[in-house]
C-alpha positions as CSV (number, residue, x, y, z in Angstrom):
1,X,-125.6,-139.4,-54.7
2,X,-127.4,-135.9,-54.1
3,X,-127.5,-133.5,-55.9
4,X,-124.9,-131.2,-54.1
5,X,-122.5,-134.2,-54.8
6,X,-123.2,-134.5,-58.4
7,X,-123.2,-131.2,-58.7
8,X,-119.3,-130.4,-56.9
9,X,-118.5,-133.6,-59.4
10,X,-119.0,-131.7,-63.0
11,X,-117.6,-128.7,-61.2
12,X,-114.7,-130.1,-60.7
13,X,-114.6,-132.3,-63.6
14,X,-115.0,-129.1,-65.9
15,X,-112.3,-127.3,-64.1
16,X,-109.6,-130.2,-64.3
17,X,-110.3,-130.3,-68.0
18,X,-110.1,-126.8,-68.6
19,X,-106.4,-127.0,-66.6
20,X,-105.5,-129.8,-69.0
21,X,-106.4,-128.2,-72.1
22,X,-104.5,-124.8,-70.7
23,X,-101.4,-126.7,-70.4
24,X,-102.0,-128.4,-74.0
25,X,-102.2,-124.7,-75.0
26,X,-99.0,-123.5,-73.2
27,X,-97.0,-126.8,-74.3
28,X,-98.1,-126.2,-77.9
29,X,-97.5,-122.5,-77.7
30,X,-94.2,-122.7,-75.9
31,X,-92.7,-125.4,-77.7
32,X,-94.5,-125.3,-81.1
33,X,-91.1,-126.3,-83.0
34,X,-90.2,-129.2,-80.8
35,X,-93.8,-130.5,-80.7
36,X,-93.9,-130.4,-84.3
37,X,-90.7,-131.6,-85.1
38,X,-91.8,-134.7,-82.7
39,X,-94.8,-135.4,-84.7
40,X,-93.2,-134.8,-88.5
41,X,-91.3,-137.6,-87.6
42,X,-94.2,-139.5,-86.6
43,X,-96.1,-139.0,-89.5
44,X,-95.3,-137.7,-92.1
45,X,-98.2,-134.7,-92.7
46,X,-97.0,-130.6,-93.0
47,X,-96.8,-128.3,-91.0
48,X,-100.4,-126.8,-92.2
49,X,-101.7,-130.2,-91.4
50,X,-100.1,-130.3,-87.7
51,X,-101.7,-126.9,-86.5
52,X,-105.3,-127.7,-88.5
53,X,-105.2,-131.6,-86.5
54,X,-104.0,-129.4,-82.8
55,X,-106.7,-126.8,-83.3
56,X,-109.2,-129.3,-84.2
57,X,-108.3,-131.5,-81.2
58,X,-108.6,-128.7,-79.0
59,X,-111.8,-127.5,-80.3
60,X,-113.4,-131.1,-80.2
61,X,-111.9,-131.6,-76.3
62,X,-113.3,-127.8,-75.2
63,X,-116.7,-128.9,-76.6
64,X,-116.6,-132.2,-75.3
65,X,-116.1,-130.5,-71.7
66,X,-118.7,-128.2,-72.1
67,X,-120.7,-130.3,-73.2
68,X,-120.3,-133.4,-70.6
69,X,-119.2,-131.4,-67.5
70,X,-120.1,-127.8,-67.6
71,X,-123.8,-127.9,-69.2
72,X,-124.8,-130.7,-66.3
73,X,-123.3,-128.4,-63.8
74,X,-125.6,-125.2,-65.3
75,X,-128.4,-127.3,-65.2
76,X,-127.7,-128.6,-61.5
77,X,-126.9,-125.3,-60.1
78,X,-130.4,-124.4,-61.6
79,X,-132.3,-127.1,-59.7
80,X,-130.4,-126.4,-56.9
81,X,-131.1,-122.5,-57.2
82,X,-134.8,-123.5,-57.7
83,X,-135.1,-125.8,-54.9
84,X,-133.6,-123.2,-52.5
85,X,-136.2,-120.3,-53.7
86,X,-139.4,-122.8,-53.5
87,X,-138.0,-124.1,-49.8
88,X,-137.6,-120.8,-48.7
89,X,-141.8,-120.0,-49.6
């Protein structure tokens, strides 16, 4: 795999993951009640609970996709910005 390939992989990857966590957003946002009401039934924690255990999830997924897919894209769009400057010498 080159690095061009690995490269349009994280992008990608990083995107898709920041759509998905968008819509998480939106469905929470937008149907907050209904959501909650689904889980209450579930388990049986508060509603001070439900909205510290959704914030926390989002947090750990956003750094989970920075970290796995948007840092190794940084660092491959440096080598590749590096590799183009020292060809072009």
């Amino acid at each position: 795999m080159s690095i061009r390939t690995a490269r349009a992989f994280f992008g990608w990857c990083a995107l898709i993951n920041y759509w998905v966590l968008l819509v998480w957003l939106a469905i929470v946002t937008l149907g907050h009640d209904w959501i909650m009401g689904i889980s209450l039934r579930c388990f049986e924690i508060s509603k001070g609970q439900f909205d510290a255990v959704d914030f926390s999830c989002m947090a750990g997924y956003k750094a989970a996709n920075i970290l796995l897919f948007f840092v190794p894209f940084l660092g491959l769009s440096i080598v590749l910005k590096l590799a183009s400057s020292k060809d072009k010498e």
